[in-house]
C-alpha positions, 0 to 999 in steps of 0.5 A: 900019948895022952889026948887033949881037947883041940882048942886054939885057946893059947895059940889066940892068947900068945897071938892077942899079945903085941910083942915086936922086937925090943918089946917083948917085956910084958909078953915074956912076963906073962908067957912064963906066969902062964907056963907056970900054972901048966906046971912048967919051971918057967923065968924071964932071964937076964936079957928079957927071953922066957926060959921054962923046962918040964922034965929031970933027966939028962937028955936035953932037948931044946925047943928054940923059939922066938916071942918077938915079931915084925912091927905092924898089928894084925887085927886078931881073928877067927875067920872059919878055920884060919886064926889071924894075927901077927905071930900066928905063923912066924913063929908064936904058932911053933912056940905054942905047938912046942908047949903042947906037944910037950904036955901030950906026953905021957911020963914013959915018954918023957923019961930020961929027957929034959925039955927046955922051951927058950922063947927069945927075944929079938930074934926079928932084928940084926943082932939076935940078943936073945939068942946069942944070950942062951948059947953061952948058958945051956948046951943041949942034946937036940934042938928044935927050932921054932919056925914055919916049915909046914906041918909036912916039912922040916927044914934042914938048913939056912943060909948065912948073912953077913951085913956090912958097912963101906964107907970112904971119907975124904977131905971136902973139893970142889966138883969142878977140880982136877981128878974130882971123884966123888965119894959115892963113886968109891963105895959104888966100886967097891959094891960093884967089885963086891957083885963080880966076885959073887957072880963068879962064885955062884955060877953053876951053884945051886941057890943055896950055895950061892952068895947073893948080894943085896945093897940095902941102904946108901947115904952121902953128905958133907961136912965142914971139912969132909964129904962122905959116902956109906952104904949097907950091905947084906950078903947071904951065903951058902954052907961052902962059902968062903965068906973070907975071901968075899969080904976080901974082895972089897978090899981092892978099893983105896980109901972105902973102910969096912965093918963087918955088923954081924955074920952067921954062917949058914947052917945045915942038918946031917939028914941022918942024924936021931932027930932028922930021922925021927921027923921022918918017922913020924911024919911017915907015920901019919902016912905023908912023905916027908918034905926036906926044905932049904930056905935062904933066910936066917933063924936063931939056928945060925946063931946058936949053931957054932956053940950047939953042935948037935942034931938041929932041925926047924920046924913049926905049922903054918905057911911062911910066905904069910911071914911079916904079911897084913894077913897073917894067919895059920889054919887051925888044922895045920895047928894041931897037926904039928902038935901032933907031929911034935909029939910023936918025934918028942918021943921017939927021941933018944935018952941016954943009956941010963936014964930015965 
């Protein structure tokens, strides 16, 4: 493996560039100029995502990030060790750590492997457009995706999402008529038939197969005719959950209509599978214990999984509970820390027989 002078050089830049969902344009531009004087094969595709590949052989590897970040700037800055910045954690850190541990490589280990960097865009909003772009052009080996894990933990799963609207409509009456109910009442029904279903799903389960409900949003009004009432909901699900039955649950309330905004079914590594264990040696290798984690969020590994069965994982340096926060930051030596780590597990990947 080739050495390189520790340097947080292109982590500040991709930091120094402002890029919130739906305006990546700029960003993704100059990422793949960049990666292409580094000697990367780099294009913005049709949607907006940076596409690059290093590499000719046949084992792909897929390095899944995202260029987007949260609206909201974090003034860039060295304080010590610690770089701060919006990105700096989720998830231009693990963007950049992939970049480099590609490029620590020596050629004996790149051999018969193809690694493919997609940073896509949009993947901080409902609909994951970059995501969902790249899943019908490409079909990987292996994929690694770009979120924080911790440079000492990979993460294995997430949870699924589903988000919905219930509305119920009907024809404007006075307060005071007989039977009178308004419809903010109907749709409050249907959440709260909604929470007993998944309060009897979830006993006894672990947070991760729980379904956990959450009302985000709720609105009434009226018009000339008809009054209204609508409401956002978002469920997060686990591996065994029977998300058909859940929406059927809402379906006992007359008149409440619902559409389903998107759903993601959650996701999960085998734990034994040539990418799962190479994390494990390598981390072993630099004398810790690997850390396993389930988060109960969502990344654009639930997005791509359905098309891309194949050994997944998500990775990346720096702390996640700084995600979206005004002091975003990763500490430098947790950086290159997971530079490292990426490194060595690039190379302990399998190519197929006969490459390379």
């Amino acid at each position: 493996m080739r050495t390189r002078e520790q340097s947080p050089e292109l982590l500040r830049w991709m930091v120094e560039q402002y890029s919130p969902s739906h305006h990546e344009q700029a960003f993704s531009r100059a990422l793949a100029e960049r990666l292409e004087q580094r000697g990367w094969h780099a294009h913005v595709d049709e949607v907006g995502n940076t596409v690059a590949s290093l590499g000719d052989g046949d084992t792909c590897v897929a390095l899944l990030g995202h260029i987007d970040t949260v609206p909201g700037e974090v003034p860039v800055r060295l304080e010590g060790s610690r770089l701060f910045g919006r990105g700096a954690v989720d998830a231009k850190g693990a963007l950049a750590a992939f970049i480099e541990a590609v490029e620590l490589l020596e050629d004996a280990e790149r051999a018969g492997k193809r690694f493919l960097l997609l940073g896509c865009v949009e993947e901080e909003v409902a609909i994951t457009r970059g995501a969902l772009h790249v899943r019908e052009r490409y079909r990987p080996d292996f994929v690694v995706n770009g979120e924080p894990s911790g440079a000492h933990a990979v993460t294995v799963g997430y949870k699924g999402l589903v988000r919905l609207e219930l509305e119920y409509r009907a024809s404007r009456r006075h307060t005071a008529s007989r039977d009178y109910r308004a419809p903010a009442e109907h749709v409050i029904e249907a959440w709260n038939a909604l929470r007993r279903h998944c309060d009897g799903w979830n006993e006894g389960r672990t947070l991760f197969e729980q379904d956990l409900p959450s009302l985000t949003d709720f609105h009434t009004g009226a018009e000339e005719a008809e009054e209204w009432a609508r409401a956002n909901v978002s469920i997060r699900t686990g591996p065994s959950s029977e998300t058909d039955a859940l929406l059927a649950s809402l379906g006992g309330v007359p008149g409440v209509s619902m559409k389903t905004v998107s759903r993601k079914d959650a996701v999960s590594a085998g734990g034994n599978d040539a990418l799962t264990r190479a994390f494990k040696q390598a981390l072993r290798e630099r004398g810790v214990r690997p850390t396993l984690r389930l988060k109960t969020g969502t990344s654009d590994w639930n997005t791509v999984a359905s098309a891309w069965a194949v050994p997944t994982v998500a990775y990346g340096p720096g702390d996640s509970s700084l995600d979206h926060t005004p002091h975003e930051h990763i500490d430098l030596a947790e950086y290159e820390e997971g530079v490292s780590v990426l490194a060595r597990v690039l190379a302990l990947l399998p190519a197929k027989s006969g490459t390379g």
